[in-house]
PDB file of N, CA, C and O in Angstrom:
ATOM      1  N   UNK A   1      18.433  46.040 -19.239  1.00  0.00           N
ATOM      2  CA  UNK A   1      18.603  45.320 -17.986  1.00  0.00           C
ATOM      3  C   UNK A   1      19.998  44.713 -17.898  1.00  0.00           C
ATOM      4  O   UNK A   1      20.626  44.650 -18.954  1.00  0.00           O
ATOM      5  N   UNK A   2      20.639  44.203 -16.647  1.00  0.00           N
ATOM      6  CA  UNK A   2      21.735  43.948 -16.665  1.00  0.00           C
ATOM      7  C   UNK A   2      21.889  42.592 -16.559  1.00  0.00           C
ATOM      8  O   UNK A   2      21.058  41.979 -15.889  1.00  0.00           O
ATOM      9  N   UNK A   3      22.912  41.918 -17.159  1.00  0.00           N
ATOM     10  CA  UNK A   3      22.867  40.805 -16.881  1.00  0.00           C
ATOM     11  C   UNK A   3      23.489  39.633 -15.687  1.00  0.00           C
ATOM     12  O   UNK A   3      24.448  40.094 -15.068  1.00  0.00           O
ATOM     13  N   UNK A   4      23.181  38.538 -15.377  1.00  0.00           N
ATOM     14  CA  UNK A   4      23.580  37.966 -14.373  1.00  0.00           C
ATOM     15  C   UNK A   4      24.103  36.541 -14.882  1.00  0.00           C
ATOM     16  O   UNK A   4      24.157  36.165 -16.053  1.00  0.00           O
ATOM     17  N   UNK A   5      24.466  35.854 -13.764  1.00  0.00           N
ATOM     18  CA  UNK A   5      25.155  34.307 -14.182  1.00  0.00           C
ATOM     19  C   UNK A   5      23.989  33.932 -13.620  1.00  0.00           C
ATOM     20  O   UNK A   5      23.123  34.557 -13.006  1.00  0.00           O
ATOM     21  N   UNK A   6      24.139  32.583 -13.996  1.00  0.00           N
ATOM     22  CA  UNK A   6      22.956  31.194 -13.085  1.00  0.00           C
ATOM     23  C   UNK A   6      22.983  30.207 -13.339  1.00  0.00           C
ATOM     24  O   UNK A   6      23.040  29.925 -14.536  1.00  0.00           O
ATOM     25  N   UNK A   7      22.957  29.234 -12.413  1.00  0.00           N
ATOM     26  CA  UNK A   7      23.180  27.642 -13.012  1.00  0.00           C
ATOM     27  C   UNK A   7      21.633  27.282 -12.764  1.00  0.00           C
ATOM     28  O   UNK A   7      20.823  27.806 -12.000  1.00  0.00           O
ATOM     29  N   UNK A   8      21.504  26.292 -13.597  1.00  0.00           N
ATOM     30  CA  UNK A   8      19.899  25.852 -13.628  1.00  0.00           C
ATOM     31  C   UNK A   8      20.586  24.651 -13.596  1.00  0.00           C
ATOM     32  O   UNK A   8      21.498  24.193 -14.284  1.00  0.00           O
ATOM     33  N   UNK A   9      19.412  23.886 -11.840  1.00  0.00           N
ATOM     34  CA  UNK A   9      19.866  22.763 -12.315  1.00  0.00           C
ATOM     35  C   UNK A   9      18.525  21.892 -12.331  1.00  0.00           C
ATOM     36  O   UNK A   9      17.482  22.303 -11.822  1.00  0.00           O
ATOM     37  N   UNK A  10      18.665  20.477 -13.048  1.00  0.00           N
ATOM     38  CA  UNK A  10      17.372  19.929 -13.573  1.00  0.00           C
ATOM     39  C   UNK A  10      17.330  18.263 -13.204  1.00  0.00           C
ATOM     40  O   UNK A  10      18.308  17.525 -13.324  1.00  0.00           O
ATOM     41  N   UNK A  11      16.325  17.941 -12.850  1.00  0.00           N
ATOM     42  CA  UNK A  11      16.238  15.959 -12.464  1.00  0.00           C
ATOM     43  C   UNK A  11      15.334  15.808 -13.303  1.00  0.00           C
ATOM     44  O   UNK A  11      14.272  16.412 -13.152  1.00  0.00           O
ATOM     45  N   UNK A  12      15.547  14.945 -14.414  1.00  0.00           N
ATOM     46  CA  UNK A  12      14.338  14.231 -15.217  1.00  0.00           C
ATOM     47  C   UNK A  12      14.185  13.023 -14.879  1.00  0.00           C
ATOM     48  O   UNK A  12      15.167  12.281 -14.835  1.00  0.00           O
ATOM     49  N   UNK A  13      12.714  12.496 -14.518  1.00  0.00           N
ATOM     50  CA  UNK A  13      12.673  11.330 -13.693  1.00  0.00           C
ATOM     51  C   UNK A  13      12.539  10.691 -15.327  1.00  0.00           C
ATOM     52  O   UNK A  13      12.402  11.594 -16.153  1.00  0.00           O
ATOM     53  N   UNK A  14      12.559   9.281 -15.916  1.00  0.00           N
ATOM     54  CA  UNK A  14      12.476   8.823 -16.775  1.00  0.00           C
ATOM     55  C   UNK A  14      12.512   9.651 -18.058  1.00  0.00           C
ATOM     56  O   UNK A  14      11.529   9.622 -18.798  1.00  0.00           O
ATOM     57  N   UNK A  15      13.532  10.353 -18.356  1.00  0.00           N
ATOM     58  CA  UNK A  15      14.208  10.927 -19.212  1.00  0.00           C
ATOM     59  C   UNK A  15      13.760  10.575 -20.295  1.00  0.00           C
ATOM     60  O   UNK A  15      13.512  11.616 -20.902  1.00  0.00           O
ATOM     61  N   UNK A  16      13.421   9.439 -21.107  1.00  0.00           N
ATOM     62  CA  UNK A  16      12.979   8.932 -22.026  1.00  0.00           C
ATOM     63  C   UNK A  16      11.797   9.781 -22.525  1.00  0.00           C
ATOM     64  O   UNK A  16      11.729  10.090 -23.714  1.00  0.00           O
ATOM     65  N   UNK A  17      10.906  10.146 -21.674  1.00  0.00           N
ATOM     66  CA  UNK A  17       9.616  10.898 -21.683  1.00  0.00           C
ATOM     67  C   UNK A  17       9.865  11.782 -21.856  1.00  0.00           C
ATOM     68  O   UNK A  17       9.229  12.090 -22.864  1.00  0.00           O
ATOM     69  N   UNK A  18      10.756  13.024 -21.392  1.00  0.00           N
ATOM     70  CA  UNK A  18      10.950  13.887 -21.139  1.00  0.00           C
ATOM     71  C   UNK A  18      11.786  14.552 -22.111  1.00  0.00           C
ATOM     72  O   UNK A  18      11.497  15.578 -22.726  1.00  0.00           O
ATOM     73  N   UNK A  19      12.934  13.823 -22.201  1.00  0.00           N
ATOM     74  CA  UNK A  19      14.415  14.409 -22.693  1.00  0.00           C
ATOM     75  C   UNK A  19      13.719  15.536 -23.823  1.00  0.00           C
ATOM     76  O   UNK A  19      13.515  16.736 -23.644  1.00  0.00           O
ATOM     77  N   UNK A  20      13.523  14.959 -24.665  1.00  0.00           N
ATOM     78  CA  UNK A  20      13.493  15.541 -26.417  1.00  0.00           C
ATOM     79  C   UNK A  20      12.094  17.037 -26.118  1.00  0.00           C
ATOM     80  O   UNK A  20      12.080  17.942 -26.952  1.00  0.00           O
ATOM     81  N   UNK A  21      11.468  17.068 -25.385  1.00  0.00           N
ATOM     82  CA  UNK A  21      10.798  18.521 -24.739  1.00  0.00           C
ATOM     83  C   UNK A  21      12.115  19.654 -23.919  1.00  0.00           C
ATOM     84  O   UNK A  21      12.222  20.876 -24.018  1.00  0.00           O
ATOM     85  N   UNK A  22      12.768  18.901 -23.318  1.00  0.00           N
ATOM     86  CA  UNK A  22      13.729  19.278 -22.354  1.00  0.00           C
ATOM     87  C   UNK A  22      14.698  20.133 -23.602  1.00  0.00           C
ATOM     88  O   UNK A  22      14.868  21.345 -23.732  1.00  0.00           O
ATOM     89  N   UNK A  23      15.012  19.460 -24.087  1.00  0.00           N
ATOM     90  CA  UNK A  23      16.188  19.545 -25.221  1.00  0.00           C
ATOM     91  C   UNK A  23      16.036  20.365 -26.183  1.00  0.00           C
ATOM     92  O   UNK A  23      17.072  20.902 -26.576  1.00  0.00           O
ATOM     93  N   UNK A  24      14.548  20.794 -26.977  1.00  0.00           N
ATOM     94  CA  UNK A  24      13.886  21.921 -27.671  1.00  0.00           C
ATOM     95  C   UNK A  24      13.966  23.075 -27.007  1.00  0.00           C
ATOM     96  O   UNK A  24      14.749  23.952 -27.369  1.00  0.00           O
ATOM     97  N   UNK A  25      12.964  23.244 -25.696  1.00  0.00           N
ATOM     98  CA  UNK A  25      13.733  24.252 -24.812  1.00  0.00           C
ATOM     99  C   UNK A  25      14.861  25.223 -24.811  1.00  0.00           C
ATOM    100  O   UNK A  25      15.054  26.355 -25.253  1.00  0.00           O
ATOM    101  N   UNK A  26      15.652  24.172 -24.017  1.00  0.00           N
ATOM    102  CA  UNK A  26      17.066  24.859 -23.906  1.00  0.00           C
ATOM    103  C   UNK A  26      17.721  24.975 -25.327  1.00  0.00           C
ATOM    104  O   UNK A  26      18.868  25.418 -25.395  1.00  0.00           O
ATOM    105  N   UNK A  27      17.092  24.622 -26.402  1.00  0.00           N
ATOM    106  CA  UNK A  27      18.050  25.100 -27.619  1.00  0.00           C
ATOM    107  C   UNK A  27      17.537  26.186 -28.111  1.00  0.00           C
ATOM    108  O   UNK A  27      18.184  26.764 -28.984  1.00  0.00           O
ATOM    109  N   UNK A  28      16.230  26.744 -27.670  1.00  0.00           N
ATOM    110  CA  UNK A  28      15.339  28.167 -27.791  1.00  0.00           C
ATOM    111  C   UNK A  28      16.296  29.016 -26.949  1.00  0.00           C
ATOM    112  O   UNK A  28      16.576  30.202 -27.123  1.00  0.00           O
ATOM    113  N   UNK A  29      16.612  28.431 -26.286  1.00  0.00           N
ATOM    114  CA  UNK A  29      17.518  29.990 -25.351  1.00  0.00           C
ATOM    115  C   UNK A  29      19.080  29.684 -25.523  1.00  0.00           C
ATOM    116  O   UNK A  29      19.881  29.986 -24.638  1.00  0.00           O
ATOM    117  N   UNK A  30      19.431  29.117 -26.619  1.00  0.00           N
ATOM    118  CA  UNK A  30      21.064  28.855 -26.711  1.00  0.00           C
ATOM    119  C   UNK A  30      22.006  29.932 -26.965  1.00  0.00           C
ATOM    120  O   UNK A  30      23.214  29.744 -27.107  1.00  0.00           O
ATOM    121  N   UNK A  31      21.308  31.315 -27.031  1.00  0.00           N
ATOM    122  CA  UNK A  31      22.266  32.618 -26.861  1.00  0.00           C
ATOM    123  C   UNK A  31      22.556  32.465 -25.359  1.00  0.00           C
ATOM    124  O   UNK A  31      23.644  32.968 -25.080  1.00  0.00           O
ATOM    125  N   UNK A  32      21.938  31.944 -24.341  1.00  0.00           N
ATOM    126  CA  UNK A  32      22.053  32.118 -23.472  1.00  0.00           C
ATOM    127  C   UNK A  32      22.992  31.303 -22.485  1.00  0.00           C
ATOM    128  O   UNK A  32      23.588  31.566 -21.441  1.00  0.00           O
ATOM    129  N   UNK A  33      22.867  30.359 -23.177  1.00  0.00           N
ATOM    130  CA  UNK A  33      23.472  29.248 -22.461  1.00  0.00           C
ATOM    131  C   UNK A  33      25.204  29.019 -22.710  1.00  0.00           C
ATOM    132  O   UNK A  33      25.813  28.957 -23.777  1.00  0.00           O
ATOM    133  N   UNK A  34      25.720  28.924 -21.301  1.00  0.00           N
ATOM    134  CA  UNK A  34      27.494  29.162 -21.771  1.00  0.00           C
ATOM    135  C   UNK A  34      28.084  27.506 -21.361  1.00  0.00           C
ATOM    136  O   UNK A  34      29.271  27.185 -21.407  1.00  0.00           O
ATOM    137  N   UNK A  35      27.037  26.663 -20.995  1.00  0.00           N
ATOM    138  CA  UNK A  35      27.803  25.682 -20.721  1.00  0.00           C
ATOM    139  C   UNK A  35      26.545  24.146 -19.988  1.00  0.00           C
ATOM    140  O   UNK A  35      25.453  24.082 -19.424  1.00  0.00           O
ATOM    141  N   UNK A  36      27.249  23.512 -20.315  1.00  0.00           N
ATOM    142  CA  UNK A  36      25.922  22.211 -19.781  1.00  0.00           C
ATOM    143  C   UNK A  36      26.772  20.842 -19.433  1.00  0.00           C
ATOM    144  O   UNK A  36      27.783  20.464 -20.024  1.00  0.00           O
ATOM    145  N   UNK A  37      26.053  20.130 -18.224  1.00  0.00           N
ATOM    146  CA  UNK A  37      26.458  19.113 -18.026  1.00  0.00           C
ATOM    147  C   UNK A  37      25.590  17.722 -17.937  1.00  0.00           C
ATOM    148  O   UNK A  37      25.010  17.629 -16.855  1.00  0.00           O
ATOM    149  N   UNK A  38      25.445  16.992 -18.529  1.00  0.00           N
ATOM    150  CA  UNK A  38      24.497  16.065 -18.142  1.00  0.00           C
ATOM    151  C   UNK A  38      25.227  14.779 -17.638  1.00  0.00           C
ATOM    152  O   UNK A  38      26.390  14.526 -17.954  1.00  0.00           O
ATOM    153  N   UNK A  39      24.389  13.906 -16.752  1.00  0.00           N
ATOM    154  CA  UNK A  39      24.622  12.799 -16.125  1.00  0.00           C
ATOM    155  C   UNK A  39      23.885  12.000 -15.604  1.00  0.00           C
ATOM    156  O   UNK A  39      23.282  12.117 -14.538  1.00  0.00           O
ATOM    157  N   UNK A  40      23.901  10.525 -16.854  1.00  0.00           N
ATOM    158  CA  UNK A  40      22.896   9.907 -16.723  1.00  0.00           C
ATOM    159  C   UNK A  40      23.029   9.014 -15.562  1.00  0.00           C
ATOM    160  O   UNK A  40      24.200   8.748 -15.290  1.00  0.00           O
ATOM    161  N   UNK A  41      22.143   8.488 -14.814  1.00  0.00           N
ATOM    162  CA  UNK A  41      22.013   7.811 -14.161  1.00  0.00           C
ATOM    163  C   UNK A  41      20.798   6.631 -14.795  1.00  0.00           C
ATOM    164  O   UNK A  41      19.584   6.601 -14.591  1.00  0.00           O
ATOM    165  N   UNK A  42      21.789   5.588 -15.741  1.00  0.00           N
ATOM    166  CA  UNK A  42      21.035   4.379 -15.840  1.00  0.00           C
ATOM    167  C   UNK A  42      20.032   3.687 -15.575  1.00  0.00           C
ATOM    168  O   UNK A  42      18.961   3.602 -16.175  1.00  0.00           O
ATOM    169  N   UNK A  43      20.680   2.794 -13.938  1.00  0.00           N
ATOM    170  CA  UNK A  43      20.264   2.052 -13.404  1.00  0.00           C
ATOM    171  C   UNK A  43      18.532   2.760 -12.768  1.00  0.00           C
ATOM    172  O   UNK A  43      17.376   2.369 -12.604  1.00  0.00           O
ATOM    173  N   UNK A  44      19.258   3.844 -12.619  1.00  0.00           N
ATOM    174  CA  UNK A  44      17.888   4.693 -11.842  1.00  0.00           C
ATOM    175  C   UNK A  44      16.879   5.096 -12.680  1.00  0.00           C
ATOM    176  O   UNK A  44      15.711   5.202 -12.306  1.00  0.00           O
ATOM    177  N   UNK A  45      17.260   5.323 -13.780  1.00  0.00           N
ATOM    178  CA  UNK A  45      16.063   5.852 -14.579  1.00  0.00           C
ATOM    179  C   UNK A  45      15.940   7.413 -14.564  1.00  0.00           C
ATOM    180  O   UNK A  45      14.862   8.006 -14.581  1.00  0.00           O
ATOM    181  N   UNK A  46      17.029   7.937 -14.535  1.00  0.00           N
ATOM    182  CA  UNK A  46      17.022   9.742 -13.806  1.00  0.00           C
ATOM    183  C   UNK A  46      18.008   9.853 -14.820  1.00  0.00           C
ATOM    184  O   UNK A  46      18.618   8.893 -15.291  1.00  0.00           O
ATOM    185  N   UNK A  47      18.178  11.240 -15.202  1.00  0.00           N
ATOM    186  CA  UNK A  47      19.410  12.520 -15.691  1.00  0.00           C
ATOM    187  C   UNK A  47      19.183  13.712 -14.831  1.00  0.00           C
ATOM    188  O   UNK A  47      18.202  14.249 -14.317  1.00  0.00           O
ATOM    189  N   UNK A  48      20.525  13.930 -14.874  1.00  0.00           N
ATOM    190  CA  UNK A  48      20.860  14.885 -13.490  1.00  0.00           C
ATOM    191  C   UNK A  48      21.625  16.096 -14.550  1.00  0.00           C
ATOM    192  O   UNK A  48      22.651  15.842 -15.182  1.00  0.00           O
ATOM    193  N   UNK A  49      21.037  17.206 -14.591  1.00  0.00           N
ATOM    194  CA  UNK A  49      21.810  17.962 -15.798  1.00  0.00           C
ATOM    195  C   UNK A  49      21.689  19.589 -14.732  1.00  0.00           C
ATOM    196  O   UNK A  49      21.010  19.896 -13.752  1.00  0.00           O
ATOM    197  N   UNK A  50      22.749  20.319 -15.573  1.00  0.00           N
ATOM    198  CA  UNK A  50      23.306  21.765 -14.777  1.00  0.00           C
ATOM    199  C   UNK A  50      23.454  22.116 -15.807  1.00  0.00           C
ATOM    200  O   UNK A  50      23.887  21.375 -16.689  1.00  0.00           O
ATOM    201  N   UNK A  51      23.062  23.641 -16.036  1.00  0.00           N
ATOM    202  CA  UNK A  51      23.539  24.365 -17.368  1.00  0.00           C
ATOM    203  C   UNK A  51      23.513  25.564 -16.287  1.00  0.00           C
ATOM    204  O   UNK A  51      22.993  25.802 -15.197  1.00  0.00           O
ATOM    205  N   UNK A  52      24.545  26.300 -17.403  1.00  0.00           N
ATOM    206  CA  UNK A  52      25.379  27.625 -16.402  1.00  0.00           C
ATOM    207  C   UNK A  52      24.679  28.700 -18.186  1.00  0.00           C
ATOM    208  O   UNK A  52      24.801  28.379 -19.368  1.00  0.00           O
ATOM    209  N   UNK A  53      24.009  29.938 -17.557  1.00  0.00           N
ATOM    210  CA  UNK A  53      23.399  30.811 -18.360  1.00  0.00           C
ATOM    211  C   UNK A  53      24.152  32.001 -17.889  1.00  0.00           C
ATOM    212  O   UNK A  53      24.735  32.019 -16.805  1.00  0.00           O
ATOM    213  N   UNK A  54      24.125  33.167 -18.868  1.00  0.00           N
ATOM    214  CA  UNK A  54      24.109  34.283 -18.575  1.00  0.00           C
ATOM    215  C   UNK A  54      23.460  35.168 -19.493  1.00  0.00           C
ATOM    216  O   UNK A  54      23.675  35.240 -20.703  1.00  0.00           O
ATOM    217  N   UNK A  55      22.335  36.093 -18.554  1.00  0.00           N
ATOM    218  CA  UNK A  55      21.108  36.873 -18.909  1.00  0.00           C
ATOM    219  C   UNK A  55      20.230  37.327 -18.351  1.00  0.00           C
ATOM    220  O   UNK A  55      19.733  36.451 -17.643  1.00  0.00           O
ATOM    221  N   UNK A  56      19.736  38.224 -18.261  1.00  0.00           N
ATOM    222  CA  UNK A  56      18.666  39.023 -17.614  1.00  0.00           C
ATOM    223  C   UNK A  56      17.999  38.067 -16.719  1.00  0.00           C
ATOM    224  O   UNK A  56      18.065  36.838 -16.723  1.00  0.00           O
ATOM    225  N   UNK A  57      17.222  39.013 -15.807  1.00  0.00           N
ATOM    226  CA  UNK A  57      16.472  37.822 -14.582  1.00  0.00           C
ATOM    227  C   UNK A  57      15.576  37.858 -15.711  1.00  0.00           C
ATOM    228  O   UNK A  57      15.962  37.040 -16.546  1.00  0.00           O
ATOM    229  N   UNK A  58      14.770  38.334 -15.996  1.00  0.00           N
ATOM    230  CA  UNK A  58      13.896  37.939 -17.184  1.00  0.00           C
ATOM    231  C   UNK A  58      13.833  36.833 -18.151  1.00  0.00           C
ATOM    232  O   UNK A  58      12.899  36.054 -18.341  1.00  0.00           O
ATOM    233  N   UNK A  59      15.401  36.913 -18.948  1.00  0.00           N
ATOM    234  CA  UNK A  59      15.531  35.438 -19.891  1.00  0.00           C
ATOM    235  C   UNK A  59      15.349  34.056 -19.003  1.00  0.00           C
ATOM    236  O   UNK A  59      14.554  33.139 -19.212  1.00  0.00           O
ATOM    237  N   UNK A  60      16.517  34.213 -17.745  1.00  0.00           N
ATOM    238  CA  UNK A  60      16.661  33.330 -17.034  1.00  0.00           C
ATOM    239  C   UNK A  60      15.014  32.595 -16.656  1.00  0.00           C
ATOM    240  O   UNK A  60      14.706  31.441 -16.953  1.00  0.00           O
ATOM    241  N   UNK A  61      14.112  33.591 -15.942  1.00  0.00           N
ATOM    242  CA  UNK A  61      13.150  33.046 -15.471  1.00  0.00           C
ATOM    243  C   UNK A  61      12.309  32.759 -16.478  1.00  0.00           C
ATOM    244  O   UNK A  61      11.171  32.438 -16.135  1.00  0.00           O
ATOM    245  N   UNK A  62      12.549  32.784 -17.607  1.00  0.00           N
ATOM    246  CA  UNK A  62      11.503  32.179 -18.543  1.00  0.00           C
ATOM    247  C   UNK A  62      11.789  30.999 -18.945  1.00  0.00           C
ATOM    248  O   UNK A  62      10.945  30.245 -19.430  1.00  0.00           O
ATOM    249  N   UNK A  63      13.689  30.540 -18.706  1.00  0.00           N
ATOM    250  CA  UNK A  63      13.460  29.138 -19.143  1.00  0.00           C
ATOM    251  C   UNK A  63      13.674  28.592 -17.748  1.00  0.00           C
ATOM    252  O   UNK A  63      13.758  27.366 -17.817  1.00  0.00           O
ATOM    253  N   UNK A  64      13.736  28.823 -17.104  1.00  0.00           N
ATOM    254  CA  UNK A  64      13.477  28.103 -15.748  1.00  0.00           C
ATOM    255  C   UNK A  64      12.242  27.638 -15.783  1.00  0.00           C
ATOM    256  O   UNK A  64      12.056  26.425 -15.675  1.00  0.00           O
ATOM    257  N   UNK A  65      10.957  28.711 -15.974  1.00  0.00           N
ATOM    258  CA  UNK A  65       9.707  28.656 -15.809  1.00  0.00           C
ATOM    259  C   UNK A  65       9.226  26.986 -17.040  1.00  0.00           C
ATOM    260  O   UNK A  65       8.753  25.909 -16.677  1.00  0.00           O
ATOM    261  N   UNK A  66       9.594  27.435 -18.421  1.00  0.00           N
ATOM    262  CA  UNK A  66       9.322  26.796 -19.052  1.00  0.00           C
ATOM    263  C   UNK A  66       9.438  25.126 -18.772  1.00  0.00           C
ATOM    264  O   UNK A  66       8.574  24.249 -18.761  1.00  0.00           O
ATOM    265  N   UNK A  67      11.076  25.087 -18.523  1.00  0.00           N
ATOM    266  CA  UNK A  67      11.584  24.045 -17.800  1.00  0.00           C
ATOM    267  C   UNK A  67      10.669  22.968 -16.621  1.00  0.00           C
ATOM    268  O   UNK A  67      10.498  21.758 -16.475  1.00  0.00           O
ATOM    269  N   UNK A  68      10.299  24.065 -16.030  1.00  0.00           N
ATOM    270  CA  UNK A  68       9.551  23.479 -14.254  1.00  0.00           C
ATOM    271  C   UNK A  68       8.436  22.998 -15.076  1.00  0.00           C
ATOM    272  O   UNK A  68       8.152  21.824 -14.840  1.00  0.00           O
ATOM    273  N   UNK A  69       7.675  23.610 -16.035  1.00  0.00           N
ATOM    274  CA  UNK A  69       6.483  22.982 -16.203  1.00  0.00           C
ATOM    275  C   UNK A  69       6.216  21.260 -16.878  1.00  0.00           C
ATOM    276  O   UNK A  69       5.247  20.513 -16.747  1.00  0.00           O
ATOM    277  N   UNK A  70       7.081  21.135 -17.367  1.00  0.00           N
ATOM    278  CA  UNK A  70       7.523  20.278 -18.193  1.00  0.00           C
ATOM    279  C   UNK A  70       6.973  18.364 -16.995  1.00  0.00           C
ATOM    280  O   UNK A  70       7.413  18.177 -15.860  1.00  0.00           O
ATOM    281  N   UNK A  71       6.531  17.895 -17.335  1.00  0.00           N
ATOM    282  CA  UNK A  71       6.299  16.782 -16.611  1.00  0.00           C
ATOM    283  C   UNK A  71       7.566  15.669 -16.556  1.00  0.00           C
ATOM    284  O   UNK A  71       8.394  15.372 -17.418  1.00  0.00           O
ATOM    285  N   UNK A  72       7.406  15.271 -15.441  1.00  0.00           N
ATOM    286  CA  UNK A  72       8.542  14.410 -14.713  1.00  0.00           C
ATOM    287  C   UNK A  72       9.947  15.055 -14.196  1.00  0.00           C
ATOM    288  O   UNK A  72      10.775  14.431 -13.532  1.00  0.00           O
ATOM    289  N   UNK A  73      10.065  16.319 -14.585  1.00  0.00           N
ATOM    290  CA  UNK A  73      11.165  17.319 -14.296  1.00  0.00           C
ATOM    291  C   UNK A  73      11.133  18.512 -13.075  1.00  0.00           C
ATOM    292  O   UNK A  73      10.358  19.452 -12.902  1.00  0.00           O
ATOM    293  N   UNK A  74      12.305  18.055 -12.322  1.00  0.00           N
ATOM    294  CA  UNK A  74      12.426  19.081 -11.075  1.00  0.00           C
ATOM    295  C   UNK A  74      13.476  20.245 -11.451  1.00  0.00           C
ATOM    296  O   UNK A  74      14.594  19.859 -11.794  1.00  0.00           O
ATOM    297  N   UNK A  75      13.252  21.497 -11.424  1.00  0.00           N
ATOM    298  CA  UNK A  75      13.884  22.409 -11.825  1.00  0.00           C
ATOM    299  C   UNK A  75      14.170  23.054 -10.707  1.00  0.00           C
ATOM    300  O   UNK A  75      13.426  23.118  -9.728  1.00  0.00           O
ATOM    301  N   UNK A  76      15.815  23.809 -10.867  1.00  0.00           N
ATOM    302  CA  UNK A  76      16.128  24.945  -8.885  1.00  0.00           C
ATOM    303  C   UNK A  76      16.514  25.719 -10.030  1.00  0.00           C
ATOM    304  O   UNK A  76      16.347  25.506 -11.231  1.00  0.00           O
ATOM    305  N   UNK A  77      17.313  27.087  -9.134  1.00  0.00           N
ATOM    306  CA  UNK A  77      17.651  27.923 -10.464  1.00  0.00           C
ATOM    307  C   UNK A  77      18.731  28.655  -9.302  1.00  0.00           C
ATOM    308  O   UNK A  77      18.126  28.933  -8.266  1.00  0.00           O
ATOM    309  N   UNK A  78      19.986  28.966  -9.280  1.00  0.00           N
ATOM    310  CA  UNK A  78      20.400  30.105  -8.503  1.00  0.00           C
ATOM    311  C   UNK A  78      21.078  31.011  -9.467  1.00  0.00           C
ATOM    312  O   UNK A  78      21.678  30.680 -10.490  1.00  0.00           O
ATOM    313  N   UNK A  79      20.861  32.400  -8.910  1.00  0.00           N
ATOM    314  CA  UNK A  79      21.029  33.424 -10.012  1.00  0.00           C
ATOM    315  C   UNK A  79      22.517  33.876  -9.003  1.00  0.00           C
ATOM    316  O   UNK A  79      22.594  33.431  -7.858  1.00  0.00           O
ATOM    317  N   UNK A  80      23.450  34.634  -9.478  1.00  0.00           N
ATOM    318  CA  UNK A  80      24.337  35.568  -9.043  1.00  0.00           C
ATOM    319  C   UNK A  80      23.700  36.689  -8.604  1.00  0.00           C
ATOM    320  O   UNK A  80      22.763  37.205  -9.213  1.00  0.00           O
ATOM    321  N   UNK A  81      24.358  37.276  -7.125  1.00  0.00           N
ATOM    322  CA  UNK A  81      23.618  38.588  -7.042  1.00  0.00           C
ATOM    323  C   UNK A  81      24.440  39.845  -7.521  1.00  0.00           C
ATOM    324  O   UNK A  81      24.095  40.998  -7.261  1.00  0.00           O
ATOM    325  N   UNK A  82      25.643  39.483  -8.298  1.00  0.00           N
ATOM    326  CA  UNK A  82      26.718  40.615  -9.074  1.00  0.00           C
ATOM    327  C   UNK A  82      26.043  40.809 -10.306  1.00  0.00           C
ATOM    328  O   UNK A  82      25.982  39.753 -10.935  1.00  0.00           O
ATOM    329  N   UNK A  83      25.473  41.844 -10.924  1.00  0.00           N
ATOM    330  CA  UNK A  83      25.127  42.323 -12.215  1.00  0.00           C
ATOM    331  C   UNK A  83      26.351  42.708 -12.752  1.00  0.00           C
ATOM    332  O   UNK A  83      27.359  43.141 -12.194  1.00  0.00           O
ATOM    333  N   UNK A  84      26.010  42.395 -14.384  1.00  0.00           N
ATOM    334  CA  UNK A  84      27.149  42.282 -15.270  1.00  0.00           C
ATOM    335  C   UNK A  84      27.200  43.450 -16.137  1.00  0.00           C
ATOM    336  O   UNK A  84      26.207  43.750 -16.801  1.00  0.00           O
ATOM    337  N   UNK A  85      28.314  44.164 -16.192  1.00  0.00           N
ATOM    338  CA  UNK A  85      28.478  44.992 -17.114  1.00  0.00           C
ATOM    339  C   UNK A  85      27.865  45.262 -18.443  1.00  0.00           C
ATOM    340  O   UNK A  85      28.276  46.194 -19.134  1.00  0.00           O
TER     341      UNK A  85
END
């Protein structure tokens, strides 16, 4: 299959709960992953994080999938529609 770019991006509402599930995850797919940003938001009680992947719609949608299920966490996903050499 060919591969594609995609940024996944993610809202963890009280991060505290969440983070360290979040964080196992994405280190299961760290062939995949070319880059990450996180940004906490304190006062609010939120992290606002973007990671940029490249990999099959397949890899992609499995940690997307994994991701979404995850409680207190909103997951989007946009894929590139250029396949990669």
């Amino acid at each position: 299959m060919k591969k594609r770019i995609a940024i996944i991006s993610a809202i963890l509402e009280s991060p505290e709960k969440s983070q360290y599930e979040f964080n196992k995850i994405v280190s299961e797919y760290k062939s995949l992953i070319k880059g990450r940003m996180g940004i906490p938001f304190d006062e609010e009680n939120i992290s606002v994080i973007s990671i940029t992947v490249v990999g099959t719609i397949d890899e992609i949608n499995s940690l997307t999938g994994k991701l979404g299920n995850l409680n207190n966490i909103t997951v989007k996903t946009s894929i590139s529609k250029k396949e990669l050499d």
